[in-house]
C-alpha positions as CSV (number, residue, x, y, z in Angstrom):
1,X,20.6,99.8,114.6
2,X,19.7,99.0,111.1
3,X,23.5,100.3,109.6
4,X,24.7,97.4,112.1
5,X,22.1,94.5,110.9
6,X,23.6,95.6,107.4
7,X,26.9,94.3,108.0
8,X,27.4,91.9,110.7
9,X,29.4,89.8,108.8
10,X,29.4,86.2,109.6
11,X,28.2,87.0,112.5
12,X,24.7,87.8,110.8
13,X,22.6,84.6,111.1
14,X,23.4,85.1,115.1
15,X,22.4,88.9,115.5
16,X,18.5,88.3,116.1
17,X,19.7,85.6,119.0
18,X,22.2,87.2,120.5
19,X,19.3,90.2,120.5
20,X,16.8,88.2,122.5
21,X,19.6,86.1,124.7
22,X,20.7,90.1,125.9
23,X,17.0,91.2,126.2
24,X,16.0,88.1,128.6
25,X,19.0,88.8,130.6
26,X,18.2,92.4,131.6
27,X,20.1,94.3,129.6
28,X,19.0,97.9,128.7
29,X,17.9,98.1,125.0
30,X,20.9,101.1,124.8
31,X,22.9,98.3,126.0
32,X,21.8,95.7,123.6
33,X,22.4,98.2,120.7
34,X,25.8,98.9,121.3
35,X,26.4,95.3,122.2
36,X,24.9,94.3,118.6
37,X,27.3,96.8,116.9
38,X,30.6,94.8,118.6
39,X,28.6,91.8,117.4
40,X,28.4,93.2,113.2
41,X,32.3,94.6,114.3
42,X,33.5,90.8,115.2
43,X,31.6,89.5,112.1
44,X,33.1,91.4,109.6
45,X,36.8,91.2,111.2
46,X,36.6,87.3,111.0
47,X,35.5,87.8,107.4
48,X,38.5,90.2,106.9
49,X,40.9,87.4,108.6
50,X,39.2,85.0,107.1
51,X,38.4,83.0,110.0
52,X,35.5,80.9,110.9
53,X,32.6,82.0,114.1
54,X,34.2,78.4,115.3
55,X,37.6,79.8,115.6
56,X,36.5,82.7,117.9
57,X,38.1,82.4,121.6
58,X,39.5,84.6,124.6
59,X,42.5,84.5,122.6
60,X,41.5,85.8,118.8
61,X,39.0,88.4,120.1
62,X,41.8,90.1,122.4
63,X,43.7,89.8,118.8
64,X,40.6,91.6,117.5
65,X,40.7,94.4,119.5
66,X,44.2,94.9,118.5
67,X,43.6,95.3,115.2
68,X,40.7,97.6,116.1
69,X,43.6,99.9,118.0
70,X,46.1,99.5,115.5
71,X,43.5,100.5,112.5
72,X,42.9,103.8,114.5
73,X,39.2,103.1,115.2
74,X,38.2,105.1,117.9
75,X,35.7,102.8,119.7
76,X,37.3,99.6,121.1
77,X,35.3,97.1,122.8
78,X,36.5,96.2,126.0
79,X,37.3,92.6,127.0
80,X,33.9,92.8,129.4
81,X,32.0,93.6,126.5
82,X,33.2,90.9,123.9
83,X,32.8,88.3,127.3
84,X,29.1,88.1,126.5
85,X,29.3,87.2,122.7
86,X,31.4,84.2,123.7
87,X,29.1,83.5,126.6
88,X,26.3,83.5,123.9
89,X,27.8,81.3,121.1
90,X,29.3,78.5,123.2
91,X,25.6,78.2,124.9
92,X,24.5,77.2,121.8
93,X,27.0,74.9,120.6
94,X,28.9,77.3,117.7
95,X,31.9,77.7,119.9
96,X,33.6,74.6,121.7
97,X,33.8,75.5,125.7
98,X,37.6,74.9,125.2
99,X,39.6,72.0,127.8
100,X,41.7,73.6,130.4
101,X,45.2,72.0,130.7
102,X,45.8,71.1,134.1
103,X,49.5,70.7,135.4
104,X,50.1,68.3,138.6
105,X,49.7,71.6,140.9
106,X,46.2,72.2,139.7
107,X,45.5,68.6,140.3
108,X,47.2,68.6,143.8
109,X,45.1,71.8,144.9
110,X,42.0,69.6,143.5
111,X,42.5,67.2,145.6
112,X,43.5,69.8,148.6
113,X,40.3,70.9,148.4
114,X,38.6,67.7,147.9
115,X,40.0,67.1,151.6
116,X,38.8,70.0,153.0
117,X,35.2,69.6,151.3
118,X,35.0,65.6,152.4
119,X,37.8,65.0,155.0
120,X,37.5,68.1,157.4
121,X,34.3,69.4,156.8
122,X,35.0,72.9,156.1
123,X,32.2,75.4,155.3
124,X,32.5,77.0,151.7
125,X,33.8,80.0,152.2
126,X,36.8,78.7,154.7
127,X,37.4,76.3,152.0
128,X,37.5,79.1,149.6
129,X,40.3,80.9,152.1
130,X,42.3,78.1,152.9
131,X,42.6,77.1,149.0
132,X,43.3,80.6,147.8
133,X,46.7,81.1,150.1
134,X,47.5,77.3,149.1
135,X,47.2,78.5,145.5
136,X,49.2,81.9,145.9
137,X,52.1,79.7,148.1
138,X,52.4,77.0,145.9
139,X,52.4,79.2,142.7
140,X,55.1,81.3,144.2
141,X,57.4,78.5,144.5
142,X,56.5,77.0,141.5
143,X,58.0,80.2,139.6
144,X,60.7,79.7,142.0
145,X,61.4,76.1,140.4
146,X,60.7,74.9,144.3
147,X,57.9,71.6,143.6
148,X,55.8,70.5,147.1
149,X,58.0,67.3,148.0
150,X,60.9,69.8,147.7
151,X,59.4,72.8,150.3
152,X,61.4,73.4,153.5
153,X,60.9,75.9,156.5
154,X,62.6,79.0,155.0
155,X,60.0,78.4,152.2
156,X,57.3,78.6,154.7
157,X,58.6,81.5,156.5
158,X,59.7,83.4,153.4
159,X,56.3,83.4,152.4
160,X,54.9,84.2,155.6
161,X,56.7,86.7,156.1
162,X,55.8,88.9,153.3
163,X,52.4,88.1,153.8
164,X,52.9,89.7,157.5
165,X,54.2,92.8,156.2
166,X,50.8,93.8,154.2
167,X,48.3,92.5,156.0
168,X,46.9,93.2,159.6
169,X,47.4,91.1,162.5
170,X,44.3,89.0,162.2
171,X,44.7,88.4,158.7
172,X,48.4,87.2,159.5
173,X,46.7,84.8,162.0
174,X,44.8,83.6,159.2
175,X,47.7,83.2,156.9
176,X,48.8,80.9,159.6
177,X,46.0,78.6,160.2
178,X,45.8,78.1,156.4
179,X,49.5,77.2,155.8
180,X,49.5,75.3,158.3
181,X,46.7,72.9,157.3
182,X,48.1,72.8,153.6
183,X,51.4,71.5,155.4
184,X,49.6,68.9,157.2
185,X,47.9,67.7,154.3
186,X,50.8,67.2,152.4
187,X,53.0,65.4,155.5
188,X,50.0,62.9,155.7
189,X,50.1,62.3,151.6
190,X,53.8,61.9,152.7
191,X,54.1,64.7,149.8
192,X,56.2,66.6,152.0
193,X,58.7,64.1,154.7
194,X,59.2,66.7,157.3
195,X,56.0,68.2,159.3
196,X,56.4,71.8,158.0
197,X,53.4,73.3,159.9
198,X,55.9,73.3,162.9
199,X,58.2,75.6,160.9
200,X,55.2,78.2,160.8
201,X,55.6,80.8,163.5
202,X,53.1,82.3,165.5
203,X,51.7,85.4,165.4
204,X,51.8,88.6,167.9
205,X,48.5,89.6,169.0
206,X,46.3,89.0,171.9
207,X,42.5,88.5,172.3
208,X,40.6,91.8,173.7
209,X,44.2,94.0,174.2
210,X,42.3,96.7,172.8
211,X,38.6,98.5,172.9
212,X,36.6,97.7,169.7
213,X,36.1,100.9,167.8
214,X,32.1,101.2,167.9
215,X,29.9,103.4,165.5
216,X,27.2,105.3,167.4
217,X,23.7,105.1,167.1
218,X,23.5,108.8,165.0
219,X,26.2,107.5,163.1
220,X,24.6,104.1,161.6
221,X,20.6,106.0,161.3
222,X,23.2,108.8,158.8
223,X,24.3,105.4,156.8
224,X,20.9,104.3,156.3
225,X,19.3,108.0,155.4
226,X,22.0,108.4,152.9
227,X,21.3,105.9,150.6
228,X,18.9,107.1,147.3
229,X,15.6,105.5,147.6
230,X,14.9,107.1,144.8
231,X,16.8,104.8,143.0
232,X,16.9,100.7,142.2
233,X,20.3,100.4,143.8
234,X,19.8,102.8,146.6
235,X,16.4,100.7,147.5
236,X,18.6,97.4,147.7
237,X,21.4,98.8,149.5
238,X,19.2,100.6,152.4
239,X,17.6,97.0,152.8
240,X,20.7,95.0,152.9
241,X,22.5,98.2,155.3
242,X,19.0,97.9,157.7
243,X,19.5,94.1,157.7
244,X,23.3,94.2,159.3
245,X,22.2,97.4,161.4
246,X,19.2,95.9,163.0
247,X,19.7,92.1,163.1
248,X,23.4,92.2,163.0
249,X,23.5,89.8,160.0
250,X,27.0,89.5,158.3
251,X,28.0,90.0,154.9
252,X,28.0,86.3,154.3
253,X,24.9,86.2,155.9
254,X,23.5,88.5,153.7
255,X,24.5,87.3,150.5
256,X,23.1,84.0,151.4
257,X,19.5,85.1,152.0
258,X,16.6,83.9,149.4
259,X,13.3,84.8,148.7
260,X,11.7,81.8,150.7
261,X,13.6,82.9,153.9
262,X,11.6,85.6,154.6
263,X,8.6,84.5,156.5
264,X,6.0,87.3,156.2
265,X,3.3,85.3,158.2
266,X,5.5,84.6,161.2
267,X,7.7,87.5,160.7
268,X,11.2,85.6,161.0
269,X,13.9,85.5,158.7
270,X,15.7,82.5,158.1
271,X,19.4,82.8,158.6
272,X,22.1,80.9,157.0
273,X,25.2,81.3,159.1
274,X,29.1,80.7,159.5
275,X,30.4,77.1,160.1
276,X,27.0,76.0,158.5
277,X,25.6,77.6,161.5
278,X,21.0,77.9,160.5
279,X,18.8,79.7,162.6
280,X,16.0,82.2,162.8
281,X,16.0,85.8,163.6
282,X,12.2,88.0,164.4
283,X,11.7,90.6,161.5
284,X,11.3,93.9,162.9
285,X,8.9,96.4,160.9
286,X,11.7,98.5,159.7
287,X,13.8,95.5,158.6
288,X,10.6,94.2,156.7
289,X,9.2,97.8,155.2
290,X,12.9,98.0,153.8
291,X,12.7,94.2,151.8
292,X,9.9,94.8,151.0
293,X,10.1,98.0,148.8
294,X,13.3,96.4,147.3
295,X,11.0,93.5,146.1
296,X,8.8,95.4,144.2
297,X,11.8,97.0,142.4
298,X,14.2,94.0,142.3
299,X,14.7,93.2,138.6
300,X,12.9,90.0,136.7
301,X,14.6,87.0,137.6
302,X,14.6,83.0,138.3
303,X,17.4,83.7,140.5
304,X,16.4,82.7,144.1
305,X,18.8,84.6,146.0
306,X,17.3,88.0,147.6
307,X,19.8,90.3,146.2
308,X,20.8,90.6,142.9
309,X,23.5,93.0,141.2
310,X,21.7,95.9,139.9
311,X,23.5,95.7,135.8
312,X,22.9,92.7,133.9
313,X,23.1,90.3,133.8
314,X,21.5,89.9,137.2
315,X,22.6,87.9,139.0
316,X,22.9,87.2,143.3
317,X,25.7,89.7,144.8
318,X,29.1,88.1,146.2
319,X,29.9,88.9,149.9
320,X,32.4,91.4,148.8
321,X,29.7,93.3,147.6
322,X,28.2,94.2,150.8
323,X,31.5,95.6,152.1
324,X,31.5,97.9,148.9
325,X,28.0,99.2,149.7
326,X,28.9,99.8,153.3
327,X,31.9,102.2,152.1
328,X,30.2,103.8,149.8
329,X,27.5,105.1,152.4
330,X,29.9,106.1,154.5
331,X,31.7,108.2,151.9
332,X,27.7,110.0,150.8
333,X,27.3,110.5,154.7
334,X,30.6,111.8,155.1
335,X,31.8,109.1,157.7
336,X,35.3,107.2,158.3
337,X,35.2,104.4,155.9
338,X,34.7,101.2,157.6
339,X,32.8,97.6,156.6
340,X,29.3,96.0,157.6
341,X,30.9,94.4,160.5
342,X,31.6,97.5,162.3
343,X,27.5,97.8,162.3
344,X,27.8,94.6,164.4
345,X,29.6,96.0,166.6
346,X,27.5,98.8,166.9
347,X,24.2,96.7,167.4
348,X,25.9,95.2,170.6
349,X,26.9,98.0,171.8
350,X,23.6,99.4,171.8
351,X,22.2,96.4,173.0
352,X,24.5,96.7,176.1
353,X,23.3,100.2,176.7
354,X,20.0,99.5,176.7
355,X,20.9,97.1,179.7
356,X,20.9,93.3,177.5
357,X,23.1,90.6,179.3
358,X,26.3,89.2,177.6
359,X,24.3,86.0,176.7
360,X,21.5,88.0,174.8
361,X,23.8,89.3,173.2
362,X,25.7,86.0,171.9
363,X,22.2,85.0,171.0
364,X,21.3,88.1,168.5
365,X,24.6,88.0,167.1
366,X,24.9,84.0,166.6
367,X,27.6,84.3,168.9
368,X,29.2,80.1,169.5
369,X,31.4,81.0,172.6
370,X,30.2,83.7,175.0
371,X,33.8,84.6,175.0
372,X,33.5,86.0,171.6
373,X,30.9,88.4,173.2
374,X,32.5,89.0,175.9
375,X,34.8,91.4,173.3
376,X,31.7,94.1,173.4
377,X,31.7,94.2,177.4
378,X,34.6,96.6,176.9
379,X,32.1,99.3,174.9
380,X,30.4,100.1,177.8
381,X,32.8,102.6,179.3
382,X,30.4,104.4,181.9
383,X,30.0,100.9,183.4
384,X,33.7,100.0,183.5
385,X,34.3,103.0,185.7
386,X,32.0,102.4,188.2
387,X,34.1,99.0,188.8
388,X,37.6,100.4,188.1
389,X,39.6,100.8,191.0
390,X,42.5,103.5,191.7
391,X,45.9,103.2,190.7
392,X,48.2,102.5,193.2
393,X,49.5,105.4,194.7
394,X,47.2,108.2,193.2
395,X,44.4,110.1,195.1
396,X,41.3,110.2,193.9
């Protein structure tokens, strides 16, 4: 480390800061080292271009790792590990946070969203959906030279279309219920003058035409005993895995929880919910044992969220994250991949074996509509046969 402090160019009057701005953020002191030595590497390549720390942007250090390729250096930082230099000199004011330039589709999907947000109501992550296939289908026709007050139905379907050919059949559904309220928000801006959403088709597929594919009881205990609790990350995925297994919790659900929603006195956890949906589930002893080693390994942080990535800087996991973790313990156990909803499906199931009614079922699982749960009656084969009756014509 003390070859780098040597030479870090103009960068030098920064190194000691950038040092303590890594070390507060959790970053191992190998890591801060060989972040340091990109930090002298930057310093003296502006001095060699003779550019100022001011000038540095996305832009000019993506030009600095090509001249780091093209001068046959073997080491070349990645873009992730030149983001946290930037990070470090715009927070404290060397480097302007430069202005975006937004074109009249950004502003349109602004206010899109502002409608969803204010006008409908939609819960965050809905939003989230509904924006992200108005973005993809208006950027496609924007390529296409096709602006929103010029869209017509073969637009629509075009695009739907494709989308149908990748995705499954409840994803397509979704497709369709998002395109179709971009549509209606442009006919009542009179953006568009036709109502497009009737130009969106409907999608094939039918409410409980098939028996859910359920994970047995053997198979869910083999996800939780394979994860490492020797290990930070192993600790925090056995607690979030023991959450969805023995609450039934969602990913969403997961991600959401914070430090004050466990109640250790009352032994409840505090559940923030789809559609904005709050309520409180009881905190079994295994559920808690497995929180609570995770706590006293959880890294240093103001962050309130329960879980937190386990690489700095730490910060609280994204929803997707819990679908990774669930994949990856089924690959150490040796299981058919599948996601933490499947464990849903698996707590009702054995729920329903164990002789629970449909309606404490809804309840555990935060079910609105009892026809949602009326999905897991179909688990229980050895009860179905007892009611089946005889096809017409065969002998028993």
């Amino acid at each position: 480390m003390a070859g780098t402090r040597r030479k870090p160019g103009l960068l030098g009057p920064h190194y000691e800061g950038y040092r303590c701005w890594l070390e507060e953020r959790g970053y191992t002191p190998l890591t801060v080292r060989g972040m340091l030595k990109v930090l002298a590497q930057v310093g003296r390549w502006l001095s060699l271009v003779d550019l100022d720390v001011a000038d540095l942007s996305v832009a000019r250090l993506e030009l600095f790792r090509v001249y780091r390729r093209q001068a046959g250096f073997r080491q070349v930082p990645g873009s992730r590990a030149l983001r946290p230099l930037l990070s470090y000199l715009t927070e404290i004011g060397v480097v302007q946070t430069p202005v975006p330039v937004v074109g009249p589709l950004e502003v349109l999907l602004t206010q899109y969203r502002d409608w969803l947000v204010i006008d409908r109501g939609l819960a965050e992550g809905t939003v989230l959906r509904y924006e992200t296939t108005a973005r993809l289908f208006l950027k496609q026709r924007d390529r296409e030279g096709v602006k929103p007050a010029a869209l017509t139905g073969a637009h629509v379907n075009h695009f739907l279309l494709a989308e149908c050919g990748r995705v499954s059949a409840g994803s397509a559904k979704g497709r369709v219920a998002e395109l179709r309220s971009l549509l209606r928000y442009l006919f009542i801006c009179q953006i568009t003058p036709f109502r497009l959403g009737t130009a969106v088709p409907p999608v094939g597929g039918w409410r409980l035409a098939t028996v859910p594919p359920v994970m047995t009881r053997d198979d869910v205990q083999a996800l939780l005993d394979h994860c490492d609790r020797d290990s930070e990350v192993g600790v925090r995925d056995l607690a979030m895995l023991t959450l969805i297994a023995r609450l039934g919790l969602r990913s969403i659900e997961v991600a959401r929880l914070e430090l004050g929603d466990i109640n250790w006195r009352t032994g409840e956890v505090f559940v923030r919910g789809k559609g904005r949906q709050e309520g409180r589930m009881p905190l079994p002893i295994e559920v808690g044992e497995a929180i609570t080693t995770y706590l006293v390994q959880r890294p240093a942080s103001d962050e309130r969220r329960l879980f937190l990535t386990s690489k700095a800087p730490h910060q609280s996991i994204r929803a997707a994250l819990v679908n990774d973790v669930t994949e990856r313990a089924c690959k150490r156990a040796g299981l058919p991949r599948v996601g933490p909803h499947r464990l849903r499906h698996a707590l009702a199931a054995e729920l329903l074996r164990h002789g629970a009614d449909l309606v404490a079922i809804g309840q555990v699982l935060r079910h609105r509509d009892l026809a949602t749960t009326a999905l897991y009656a179909k688990v229980d084969l050895e009860s179905l046969r007892t009611v089946a009756q005889p096809w017409p014509g065969i002998n028993r």
